[in-house]
N, C-alpha and C positions, 0 to 999 in steps of 0.2 A: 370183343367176344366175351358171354358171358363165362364168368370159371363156375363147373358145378360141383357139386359137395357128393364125396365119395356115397355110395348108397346107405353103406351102415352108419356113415357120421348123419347123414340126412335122414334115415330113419330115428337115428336117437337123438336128431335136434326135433322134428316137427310131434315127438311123443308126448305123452301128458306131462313126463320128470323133465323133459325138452323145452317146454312150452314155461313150465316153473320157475326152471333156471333161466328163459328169457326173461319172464318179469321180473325176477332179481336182478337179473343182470342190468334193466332197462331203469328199475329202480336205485341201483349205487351209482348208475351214468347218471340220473336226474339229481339225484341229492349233491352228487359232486358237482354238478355243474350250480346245481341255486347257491352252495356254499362257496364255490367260486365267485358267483356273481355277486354276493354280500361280503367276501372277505373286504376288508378292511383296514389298511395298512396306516402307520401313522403319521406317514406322509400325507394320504387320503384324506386322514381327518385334519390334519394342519390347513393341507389345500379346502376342503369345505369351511374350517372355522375363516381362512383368510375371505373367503366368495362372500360369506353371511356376514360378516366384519364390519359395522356403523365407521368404526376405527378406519379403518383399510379402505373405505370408498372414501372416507371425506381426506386421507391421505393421497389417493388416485386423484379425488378432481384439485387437490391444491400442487398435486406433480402437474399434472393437464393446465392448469392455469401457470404456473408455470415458466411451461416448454411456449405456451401461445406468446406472453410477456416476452420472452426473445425471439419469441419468430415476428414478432411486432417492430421489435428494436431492430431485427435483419433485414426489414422489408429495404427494397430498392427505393429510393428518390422515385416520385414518378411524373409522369407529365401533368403540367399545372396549362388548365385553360381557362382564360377569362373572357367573358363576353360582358361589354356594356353599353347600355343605348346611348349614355353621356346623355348631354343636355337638350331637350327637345324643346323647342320656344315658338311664342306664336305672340309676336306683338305687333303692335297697334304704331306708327311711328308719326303720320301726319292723318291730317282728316282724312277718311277714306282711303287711308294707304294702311297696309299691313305686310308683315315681313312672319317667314316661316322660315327656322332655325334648327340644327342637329348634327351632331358631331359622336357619333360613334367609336368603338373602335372595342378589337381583339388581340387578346395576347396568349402567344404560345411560351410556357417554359419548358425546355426539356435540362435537369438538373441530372448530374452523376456524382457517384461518390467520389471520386479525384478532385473535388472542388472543382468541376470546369462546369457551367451555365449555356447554354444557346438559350436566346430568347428573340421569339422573332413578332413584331407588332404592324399593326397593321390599324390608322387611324383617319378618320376621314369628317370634313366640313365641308355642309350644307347650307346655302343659303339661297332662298327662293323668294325675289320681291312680287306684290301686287301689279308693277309695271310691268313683271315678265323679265325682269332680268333676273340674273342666277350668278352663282359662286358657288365650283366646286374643289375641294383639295384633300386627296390620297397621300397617302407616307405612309411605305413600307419600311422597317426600322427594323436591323437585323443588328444582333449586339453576341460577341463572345468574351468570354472569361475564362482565366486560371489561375489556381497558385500553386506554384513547384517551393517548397518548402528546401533550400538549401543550407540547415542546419549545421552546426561540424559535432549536432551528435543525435544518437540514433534514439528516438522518445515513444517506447510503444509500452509507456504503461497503463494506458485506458484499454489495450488489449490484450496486456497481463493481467490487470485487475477483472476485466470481463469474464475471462478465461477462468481465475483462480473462484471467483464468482459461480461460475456454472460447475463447477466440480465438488466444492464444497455442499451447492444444491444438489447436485448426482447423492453423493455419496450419502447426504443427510438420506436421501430418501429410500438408499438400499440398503443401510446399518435399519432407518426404523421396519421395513419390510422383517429386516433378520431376527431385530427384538420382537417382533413383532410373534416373526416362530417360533422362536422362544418362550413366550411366553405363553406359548399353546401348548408347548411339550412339558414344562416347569408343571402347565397342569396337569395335563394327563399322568405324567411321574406322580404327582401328589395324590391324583384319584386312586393312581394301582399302587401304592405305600398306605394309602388310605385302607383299601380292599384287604391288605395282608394285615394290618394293624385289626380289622373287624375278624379276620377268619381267628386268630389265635386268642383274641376276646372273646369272640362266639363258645370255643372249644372249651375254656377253662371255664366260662359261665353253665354250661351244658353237664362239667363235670362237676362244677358244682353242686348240680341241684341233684344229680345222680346220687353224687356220695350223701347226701343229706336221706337222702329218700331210702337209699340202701341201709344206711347206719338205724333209719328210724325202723324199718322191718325186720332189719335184725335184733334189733334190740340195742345196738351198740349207748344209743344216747332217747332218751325219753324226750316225748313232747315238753316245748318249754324249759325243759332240764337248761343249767349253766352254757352246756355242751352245745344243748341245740340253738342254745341263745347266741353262741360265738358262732356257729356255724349257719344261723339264718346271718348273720354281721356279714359275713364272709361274702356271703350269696346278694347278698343285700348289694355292699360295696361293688361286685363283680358286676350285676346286672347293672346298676350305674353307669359304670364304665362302660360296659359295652353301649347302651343306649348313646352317652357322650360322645362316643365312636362313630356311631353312626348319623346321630345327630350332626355331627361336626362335616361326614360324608355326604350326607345330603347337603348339608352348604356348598361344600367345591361341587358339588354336581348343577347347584342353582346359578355357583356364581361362571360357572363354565358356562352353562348358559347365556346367562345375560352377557357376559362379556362379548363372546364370540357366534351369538346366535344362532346356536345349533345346542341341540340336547346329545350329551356326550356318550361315544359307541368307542368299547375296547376294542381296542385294533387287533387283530388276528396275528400281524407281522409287525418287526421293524427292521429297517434294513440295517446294513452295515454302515458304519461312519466313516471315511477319511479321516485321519488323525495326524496326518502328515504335516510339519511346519517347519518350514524354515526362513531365518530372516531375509530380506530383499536387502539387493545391497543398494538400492536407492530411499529406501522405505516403502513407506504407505501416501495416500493420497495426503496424510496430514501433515507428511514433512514435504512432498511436493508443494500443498500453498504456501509454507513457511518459504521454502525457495523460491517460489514465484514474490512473496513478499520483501524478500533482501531483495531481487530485480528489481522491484519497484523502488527502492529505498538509493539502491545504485544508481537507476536510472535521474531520480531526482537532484542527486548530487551532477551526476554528469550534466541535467539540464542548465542547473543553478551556476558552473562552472564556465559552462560552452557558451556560443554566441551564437543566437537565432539570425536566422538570414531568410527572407521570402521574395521571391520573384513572382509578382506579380505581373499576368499578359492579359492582352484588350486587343479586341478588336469592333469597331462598328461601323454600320454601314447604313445612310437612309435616304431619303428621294421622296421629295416633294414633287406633286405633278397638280397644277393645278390650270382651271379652267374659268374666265369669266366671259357672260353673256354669248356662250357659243364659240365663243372663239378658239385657235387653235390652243391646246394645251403647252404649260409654259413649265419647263422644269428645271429643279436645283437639285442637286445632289450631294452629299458628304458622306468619305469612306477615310479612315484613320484608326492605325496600330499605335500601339502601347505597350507598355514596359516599367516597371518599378520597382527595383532594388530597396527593399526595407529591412533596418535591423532595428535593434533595441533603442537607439537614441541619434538615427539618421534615415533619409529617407532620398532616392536619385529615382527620377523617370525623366522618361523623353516619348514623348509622341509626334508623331507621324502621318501627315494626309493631306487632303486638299477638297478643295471645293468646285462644284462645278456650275459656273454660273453662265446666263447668256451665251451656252456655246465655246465659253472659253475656260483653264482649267487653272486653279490657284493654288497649289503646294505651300502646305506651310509644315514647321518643325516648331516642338512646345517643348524647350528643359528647364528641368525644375528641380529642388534640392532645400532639406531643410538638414541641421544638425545641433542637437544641444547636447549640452555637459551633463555627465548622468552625476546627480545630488545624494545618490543611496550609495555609494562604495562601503561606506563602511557597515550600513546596513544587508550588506548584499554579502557582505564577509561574517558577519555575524549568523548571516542566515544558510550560507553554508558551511559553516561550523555546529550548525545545529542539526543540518543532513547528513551531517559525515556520523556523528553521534548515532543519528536515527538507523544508519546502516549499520554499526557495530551495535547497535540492540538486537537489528534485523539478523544480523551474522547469529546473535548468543539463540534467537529464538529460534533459527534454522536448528542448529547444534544439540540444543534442548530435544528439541521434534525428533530427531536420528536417534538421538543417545534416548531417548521416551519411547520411542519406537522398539528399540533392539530390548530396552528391558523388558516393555511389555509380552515379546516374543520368549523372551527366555522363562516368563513367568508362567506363559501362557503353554509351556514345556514344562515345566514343573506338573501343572495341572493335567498333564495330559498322561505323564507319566506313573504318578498317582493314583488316576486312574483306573491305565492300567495295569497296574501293580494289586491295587485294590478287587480288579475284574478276574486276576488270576489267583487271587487267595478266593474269592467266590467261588471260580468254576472248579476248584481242587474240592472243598465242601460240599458242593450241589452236587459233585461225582459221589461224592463218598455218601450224601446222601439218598441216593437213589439205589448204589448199594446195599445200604444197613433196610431201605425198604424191602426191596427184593428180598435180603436173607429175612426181615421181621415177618412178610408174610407169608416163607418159609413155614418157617416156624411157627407163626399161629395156623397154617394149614394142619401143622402137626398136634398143636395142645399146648405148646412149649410156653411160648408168650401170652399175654393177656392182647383185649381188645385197645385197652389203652395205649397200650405199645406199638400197635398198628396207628392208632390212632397219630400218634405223635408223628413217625415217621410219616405216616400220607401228607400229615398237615408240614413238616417240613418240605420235603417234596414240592407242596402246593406253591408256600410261598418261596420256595426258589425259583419256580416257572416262572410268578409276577415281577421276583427281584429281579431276575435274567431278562427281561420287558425294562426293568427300569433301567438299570445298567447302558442297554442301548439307546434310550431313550436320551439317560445323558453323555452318552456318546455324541448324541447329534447336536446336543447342544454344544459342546466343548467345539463338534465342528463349523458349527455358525458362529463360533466367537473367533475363531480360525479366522473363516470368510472375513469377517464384519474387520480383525484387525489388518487382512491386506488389502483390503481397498483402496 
């Protein structure tokens, strides 16, 4: 249901003063919305400088190459298949006699990561004489494998190392992400320090050339006179400066550019920071690889100490079926298990099977056994007196990393505190300055004050809105060095 508008409110909306105040009104809705639609915060502009970033893409595709380098390395073992014609032959053996030759054959592997293999073959001979007779022989050949690693200690540091490996990669690449915003606020701070450094040059150049101009109409100092010689000096030096100013401003506006490919836009807003820190009681990612690194350093002492043991298992299986001149086909077969205990300076198997010949079946058993004296002992003691060392380095670089860690946290408090210590002596000044504005133009409404005095107060004022910009600004930075140190 539509609601209608009482008669007199409806007459003095659709009236000529009705219709005015819509277009005003329709006009502060449009402007607010385009000024929304271009506000510009300095997050906005970080996230544009990061998109236009030469930096930032050739850092993405070398993260991107990367993550592919391990998903290469992850890939599963996969099935291997070989096909090959073998040997294909056509010769000549008596006069007028000729023989045709060929022996093919296929191989499937299927491999897993547990070290076990199936591999299943399949191979066959051809022979075809000019008299018509023939030879033919198939072999299916089925072969498995394993090694169960019965160690007496536990060796996983090719997946410590991998591990510590990809983390070190992670984190390189979200510390340069965070310099990387950093270094886009460091500029923009430097642009709007820059901007209040030109407004308070601007002013005193300005009054400058006033008081020159005023003194010369009143009389105070004659053309050329001493007076007016130190006061061109004056005007001289100032206009210098300002030009240097700006000169200097237009560099960080060139070099903002080129750096971050985008031409630089004052952000409207900046948000508030998190400033919150406190230490991890584990650390940061830099003392976790230091810890992953003692692991490693432990684990090699444990290897160098322990005694390797692998049990290795077999099994195959194959079957000759062969055929000459027509005749019935004639088969052998052999199927035998395996077994081998091996350590560092001994080795025990025994196998198991039999054969199947003419219909009748032949079991046999194969042990075997080799063992020598191991020649390194004292070299093998030496070498781990050299890992035990390598682990109390590993230890000291762990302890380094924590105790590196917790100062950097406490410093990185110092700095925050600082800060804001430093943010609330600003905000008690920039109050008191807006103050002394208020009552200055007061006061010059009245006669009281001069224009200069207004003047001063506006331009303080000014540059506390852009210091109050910067301030936040390095707020955010203080809190990407946060981020960047708990990683």
């Amino acid at each position: 249901m539509v609601k209608r508008l009482p008669f007199c409110t409806a007459k003095q909306y659709f009236s000529p003063m009705g219709r005015k105040i819509r277009r005003v009104f329709c006009t502060i809705v449009l402007s607010a919305f385009v000024l929304c639609a271009h506000a510009l915060s300095a997050d906005d502009l970080v996230q544009k400088a990061m998109e236009n970033s030469t930096t930032i893409r050739t850092l993405n595709i070398n993260r991107e190459n990367t993550i592919l380098n391990r998903q290469i390395a992850d890939v599963d073992p996969t099935m291997s298949v070989t096909i090959s014609s073998g040997n294909v032959t056509v010769q000549k053996e008596d006069v007028g006699k000729s023989i045709f030759m060929m022996s093919p054959y296929a191989m499937i592997t299927l491999p897993e990561k547990n070290d076990s293999t199936l591999t299943f073959k399949l191979s066959n001979v051809t022979r075809f004489y000019q008299s018509g007779d023939s030879f033919l022989s198939f072999t299916p050949d089925v072969t498995y494998s394993k090694t169960i690693k019965l160690d007496s200690y536990i060796d996983t540091r090719e997946d410590i190392t991998k591990l510590s490996n990809q983390i070190s990669q992670d984190i390189s690449y979200q510390k340069s992400l965070i310099q990387f915003e950093n270094s886009v606020l460091q500029s923009i701070a430097s642009i709007l320090q820059s901007e209040i450094n030109i407004k308070s040059s601007r002013l005193s150049y300005e009054r400058l050339v006033r008081d020159r101009e005023t003194a010369l109409a009143s009389g105070d100092i004659t053309p050329d006179s001493l007076k007016d010689l130190q006061s061109q000096m004056r005007l001289e030096s100032s206009r210098v400066a300002l030009e240097t100013l700006e000169k200097k401003h237009a560099d960080l506006l060139k070099s903002f550019k080129d750096n971050y490919g985008i031409d630089f836009e004052r952000p409207d807003s900046v948000r508030d920071a998190d400033l919150s820190i406190e230490a991890l009681e584990s650390g940061n990612s830099t003392v976790l690889v230091s810890d992953m690194s003692l692991q490693v350093a432990k684990q090699a002492v444990d290897v160098a100490a322990g005694t390797s043991t692998k049990l290795q298992l077999g099994a195959n299986s194959n079957m000759t079926m062969t055929q000459t001149n027509g005749n019935d086909l004639n088969t052998t077969a052999n199927g035998s298990v395996s077994g081998t205990i091996s350590g560092s300076n001994y080795s025990i198997g025994a196998e198991a099977g039999a054969d199947y010949k003419s219909e009748e079946l032949f079991p046999y058993i194969t042990i075997k056994g080799t063992w020598s004296n191991k020649k390194t002992t004292q070299t093998d003691a030496l070498t781990l007196q050299s890992l035990q060392n390598k682990v109390i380095l590993a230890q000291i670089d762990y302890d380094n990393a924590l105790q590196n860690y917790k100062n950097e946290v406490a410093s990185l408090k110092s700095d925050v505190n600082n800060h804001l210590s430093d943010l609330a002596q600003f905000e008690v000044s920039s109050n008191y300055d807006r103050l002394i504005l208020e009552r200055t133009q007061q006061m010059y409404d009245k006669g009281i004050v001069t224009m200069r005095d207004l003047e001063d107060a506006q331009l303080s004022v000014e540059k506390d809105e852009i210091q109050a910009m910067v301030y936040k600004i390095n707020a955010l930075i203080l809190e990407n060095r946060i981020a960047a140190l708990q990683l």
